[in-house]
Legacy VTK file of the C-alpha trace (Angstrom):
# vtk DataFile Version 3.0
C-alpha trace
ASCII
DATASET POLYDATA
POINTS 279 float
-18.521 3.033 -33.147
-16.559 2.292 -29.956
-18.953 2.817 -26.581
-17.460 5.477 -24.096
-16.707 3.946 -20.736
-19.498 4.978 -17.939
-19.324 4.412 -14.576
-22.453 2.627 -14.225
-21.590 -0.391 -16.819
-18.318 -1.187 -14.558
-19.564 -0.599 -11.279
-20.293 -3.872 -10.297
-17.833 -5.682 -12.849
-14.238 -6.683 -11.460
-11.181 -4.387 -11.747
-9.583 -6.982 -13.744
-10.671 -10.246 -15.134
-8.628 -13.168 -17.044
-10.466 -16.117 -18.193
-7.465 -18.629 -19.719
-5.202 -15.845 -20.919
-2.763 -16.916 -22.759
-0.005 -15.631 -24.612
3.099 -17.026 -26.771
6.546 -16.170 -28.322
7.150 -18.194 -31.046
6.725 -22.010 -29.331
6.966 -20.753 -26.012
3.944 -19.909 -23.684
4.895 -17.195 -21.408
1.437 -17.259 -20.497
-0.591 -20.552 -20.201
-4.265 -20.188 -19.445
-4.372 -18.246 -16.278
-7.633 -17.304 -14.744
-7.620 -14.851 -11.369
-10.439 -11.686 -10.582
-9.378 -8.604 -8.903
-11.580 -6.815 -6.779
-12.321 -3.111 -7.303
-10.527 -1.175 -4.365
-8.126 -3.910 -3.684
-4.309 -4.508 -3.625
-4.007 -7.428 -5.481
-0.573 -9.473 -5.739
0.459 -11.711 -9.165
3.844 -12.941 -7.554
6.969 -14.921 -9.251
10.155 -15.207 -9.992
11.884 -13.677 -13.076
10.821 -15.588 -16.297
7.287 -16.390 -14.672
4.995 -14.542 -17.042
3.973 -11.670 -14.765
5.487 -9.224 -17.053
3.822 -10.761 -20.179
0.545 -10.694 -18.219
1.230 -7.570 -17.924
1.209 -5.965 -20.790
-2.100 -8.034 -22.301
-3.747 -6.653 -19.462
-3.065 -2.954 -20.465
-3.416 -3.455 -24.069
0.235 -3.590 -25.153
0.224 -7.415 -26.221
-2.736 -7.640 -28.414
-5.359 -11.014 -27.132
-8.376 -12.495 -28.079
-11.362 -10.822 -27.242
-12.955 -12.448 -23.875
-9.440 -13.291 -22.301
-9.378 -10.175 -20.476
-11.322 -7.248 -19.010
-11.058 -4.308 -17.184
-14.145 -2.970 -15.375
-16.333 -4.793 -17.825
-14.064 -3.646 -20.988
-12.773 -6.160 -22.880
-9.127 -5.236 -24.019
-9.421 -6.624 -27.495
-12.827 -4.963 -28.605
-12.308 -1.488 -26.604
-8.676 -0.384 -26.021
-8.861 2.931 -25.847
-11.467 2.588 -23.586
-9.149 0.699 -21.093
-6.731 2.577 -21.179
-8.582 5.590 -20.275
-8.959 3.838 -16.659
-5.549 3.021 -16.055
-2.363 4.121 -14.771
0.695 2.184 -15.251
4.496 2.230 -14.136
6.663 -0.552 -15.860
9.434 -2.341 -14.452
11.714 -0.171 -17.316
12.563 2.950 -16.127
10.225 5.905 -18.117
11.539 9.472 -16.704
13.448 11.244 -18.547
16.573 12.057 -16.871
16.772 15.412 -18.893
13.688 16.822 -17.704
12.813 18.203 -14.350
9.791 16.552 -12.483
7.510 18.858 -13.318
7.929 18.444 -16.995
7.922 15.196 -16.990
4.507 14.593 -15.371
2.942 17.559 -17.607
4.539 15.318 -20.638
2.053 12.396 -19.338
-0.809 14.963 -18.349
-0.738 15.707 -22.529
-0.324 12.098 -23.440
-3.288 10.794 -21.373
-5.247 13.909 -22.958
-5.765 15.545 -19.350
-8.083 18.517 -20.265
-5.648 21.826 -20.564
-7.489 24.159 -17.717
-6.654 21.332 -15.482
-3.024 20.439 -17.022
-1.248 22.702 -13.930
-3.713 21.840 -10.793
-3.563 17.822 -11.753
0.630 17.765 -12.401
0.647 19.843 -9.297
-1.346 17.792 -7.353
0.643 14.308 -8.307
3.858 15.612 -7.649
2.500 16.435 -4.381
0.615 13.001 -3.768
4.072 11.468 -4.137
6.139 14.158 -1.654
8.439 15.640 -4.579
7.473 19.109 -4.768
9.952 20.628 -3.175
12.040 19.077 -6.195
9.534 19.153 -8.927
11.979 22.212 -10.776
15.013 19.539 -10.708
15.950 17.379 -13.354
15.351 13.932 -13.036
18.844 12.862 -13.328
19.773 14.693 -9.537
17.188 12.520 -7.894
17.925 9.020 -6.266
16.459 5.828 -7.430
13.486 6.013 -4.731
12.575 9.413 -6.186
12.544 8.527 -9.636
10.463 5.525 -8.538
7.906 8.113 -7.215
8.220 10.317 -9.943
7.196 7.824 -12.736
4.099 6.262 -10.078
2.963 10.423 -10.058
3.074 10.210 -13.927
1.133 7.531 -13.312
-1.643 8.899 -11.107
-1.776 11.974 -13.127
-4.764 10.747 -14.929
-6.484 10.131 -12.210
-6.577 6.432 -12.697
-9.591 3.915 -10.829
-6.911 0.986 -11.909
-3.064 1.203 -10.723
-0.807 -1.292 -12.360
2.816 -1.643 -11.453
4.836 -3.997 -12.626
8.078 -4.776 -9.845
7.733 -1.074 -8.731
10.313 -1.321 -6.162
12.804 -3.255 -8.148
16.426 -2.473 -7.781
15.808 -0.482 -4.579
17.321 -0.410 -1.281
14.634 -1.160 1.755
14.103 2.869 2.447
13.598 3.575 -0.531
11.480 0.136 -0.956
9.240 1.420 2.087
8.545 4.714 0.668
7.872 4.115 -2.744
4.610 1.558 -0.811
3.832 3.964 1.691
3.174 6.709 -0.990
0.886 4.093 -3.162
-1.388 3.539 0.193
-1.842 7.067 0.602
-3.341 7.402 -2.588
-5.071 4.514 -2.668
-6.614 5.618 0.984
-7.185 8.916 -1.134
-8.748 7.710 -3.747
-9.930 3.918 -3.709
-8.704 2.833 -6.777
-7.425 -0.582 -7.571
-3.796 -1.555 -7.404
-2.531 -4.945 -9.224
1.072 -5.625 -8.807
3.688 -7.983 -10.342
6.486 -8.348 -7.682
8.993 -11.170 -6.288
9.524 -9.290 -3.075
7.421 -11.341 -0.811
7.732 -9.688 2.369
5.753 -6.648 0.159
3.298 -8.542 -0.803
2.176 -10.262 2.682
2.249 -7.004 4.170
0.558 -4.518 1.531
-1.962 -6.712 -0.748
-4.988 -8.339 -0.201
-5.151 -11.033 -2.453
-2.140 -12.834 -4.128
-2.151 -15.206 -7.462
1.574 -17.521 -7.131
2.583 -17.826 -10.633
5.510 -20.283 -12.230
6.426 -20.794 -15.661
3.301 -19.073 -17.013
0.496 -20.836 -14.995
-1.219 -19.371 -11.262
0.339 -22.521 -8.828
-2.308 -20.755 -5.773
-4.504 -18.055 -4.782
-5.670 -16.412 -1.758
-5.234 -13.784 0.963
-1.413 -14.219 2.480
-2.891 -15.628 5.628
-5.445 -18.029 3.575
-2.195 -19.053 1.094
0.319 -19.471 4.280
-2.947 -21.589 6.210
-2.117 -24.116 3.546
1.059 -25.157 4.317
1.304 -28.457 6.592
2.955 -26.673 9.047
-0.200 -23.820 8.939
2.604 -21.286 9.394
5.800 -20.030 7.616
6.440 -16.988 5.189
5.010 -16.862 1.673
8.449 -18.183 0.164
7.839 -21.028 2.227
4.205 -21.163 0.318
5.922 -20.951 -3.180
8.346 -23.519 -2.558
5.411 -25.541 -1.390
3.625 -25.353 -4.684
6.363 -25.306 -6.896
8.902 -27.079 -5.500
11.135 -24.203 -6.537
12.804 -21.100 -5.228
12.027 -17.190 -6.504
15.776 -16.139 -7.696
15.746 -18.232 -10.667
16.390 -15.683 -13.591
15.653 -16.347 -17.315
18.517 -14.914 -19.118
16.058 -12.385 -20.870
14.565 -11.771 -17.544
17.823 -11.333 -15.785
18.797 -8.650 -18.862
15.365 -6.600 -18.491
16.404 -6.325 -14.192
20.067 -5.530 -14.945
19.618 -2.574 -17.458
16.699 -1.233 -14.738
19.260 -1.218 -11.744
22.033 0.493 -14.292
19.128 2.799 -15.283
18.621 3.675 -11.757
21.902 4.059 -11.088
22.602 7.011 -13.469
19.745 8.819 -12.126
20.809 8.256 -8.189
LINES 1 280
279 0 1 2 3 4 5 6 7 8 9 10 11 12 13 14 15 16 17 18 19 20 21 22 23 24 25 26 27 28 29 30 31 32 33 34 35 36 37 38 39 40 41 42 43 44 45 46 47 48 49 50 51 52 53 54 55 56 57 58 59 60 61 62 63 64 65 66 67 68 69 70 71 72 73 74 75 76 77 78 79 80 81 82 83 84 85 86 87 88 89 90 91 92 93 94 95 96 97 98 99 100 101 102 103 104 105 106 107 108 109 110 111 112 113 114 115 116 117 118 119 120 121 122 123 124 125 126 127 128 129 130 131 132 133 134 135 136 137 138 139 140 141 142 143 144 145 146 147 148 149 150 151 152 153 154 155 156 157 158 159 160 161 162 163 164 165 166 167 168 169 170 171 172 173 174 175 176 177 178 179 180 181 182 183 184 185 186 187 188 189 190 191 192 193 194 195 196 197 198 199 200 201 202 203 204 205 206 207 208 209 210 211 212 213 214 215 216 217 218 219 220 221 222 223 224 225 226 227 228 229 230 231 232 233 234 235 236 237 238 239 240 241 242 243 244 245 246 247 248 249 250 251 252 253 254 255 256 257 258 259 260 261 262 263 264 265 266 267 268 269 270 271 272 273 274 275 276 277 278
């Protein structure tokens, strides 16, 4: 029988733990033995260029790329052995665009309220309550498809938090967006967070986000974490003891972030067409 997840087996347990994850397609290891903890309450950074892994990481993290058991936990859980368990604490907006255009806001929240099996009697207060945790009611009763690309960003982080999630993930949240939009989509994920205290983890290759909003950061290239640290600690490091984190990256890599698989560079294009359509 599968345990039910209680508070006090996790409490002291990271958010997220992965002990030499590792994950391949076909010959090819998208992800090749990584190892990184994330403290609960934190805004923690896995940063790279397209084609890194982050994505891949990703999705063994929240149980949609199946791993050996002890890779990965959340909060004590091991995603192999308990699933549903984990995915009862998270939240998670993918790089993909998820709303659908031919709803309003409203209804598509309430969609996610029934999918994450949000108890009925609290259905209305909880879609009512996201919507306004990410500024869009006033246009909760329009269709998707009439708001701009920062809204729908905003829209699909509510579905997100409808659950009332202790573990955030968001994978390039702000990709495709201009810097307004960019700033808002961030400032609405701190006031939650302030809210609330969950955990965020995010997979982004803006690095001017990342110095400024999370904690920690892992540097990751070609499926392996290159460095670790706080953005101060990780920018310390360089010989000069000052520069940006780009300047850090090229330092361990020896490479630059706007390198693109082809796959990659597919997956980004049909977001910022998605995005597009909905603007």
């Amino acid at each position: 029988m599968t345990e039910s997840v209680t508070e006090s087996e996790s409490v002291t347990e990271p958010a997220i733990a992965c002990t030499k994850l590792v994950y391949a397609f076909g010959s090819t290891k998208a992800v090749d033995g990584i190892e990184f903890e994330v403290e609960p309450g934190s805004v923690y950074g896995l940063l790279g260029p397209n084609g890194a892994g982050k994505t891949t990481a990703i999705r063994a993290i929240t149980t949609l790329l199946p791993v050996p058991p002890g890779m990965v936990t959340v909060f004590g859980h091991d995603v192999a052995r308990r699933r549903m368990d984990v995915r009862r604490l998270l939240g998670y907006v993918p790089q993909q665009l998820s709303a659908d255009s031919g709803l309003t806001g409203r209804e598509n929240i309430a969609m996610f309220a029934r999918l994450f099996d949000v108890p009925r009697r609290e259905r209305d207060e909880r879609v009512t309550a996201a919507l306004d945790s990410v500024g869009l009611l006033d246009a909760a009763d329009r269709l998707a498809k009439t708001y701009s690309g920062g809204m729908v960003r905003r829209l699909e982080l509510a579905q997100a938090l409808v659950s009332s999630p202790r573990l955030l993930i968001l994978d390039e949240p702000t990709i495709g967006l201009d810097p307004i939009a960019r700033a808002s989509v961030w400032e609405r994920i701190g006031e939650v967070r302030a809210a609330t205290g969950m955990t965020v983890f995010v997979t982004t290759h803006y690095m001017d986000e990342a110095d400024q909003f999370c904690d920690r950061i892992s540097l990751m290239h070609r499926g392996t974490i290159r460095a670790t640290g706080s953005p101060q600690e990780l920018k310390a490091t360089l010989p000069t003891g000052a520069g940006t984190l780009e300047d850090v990256f090229r330092h361990y890599t020896g490479d630059t972030l706007d390198e693109p698989t082809s796959g990659e560079f597919r997956n980004v294009r049909a977001t910022r067409s998605t995005a597009a359509r909905v603007r």
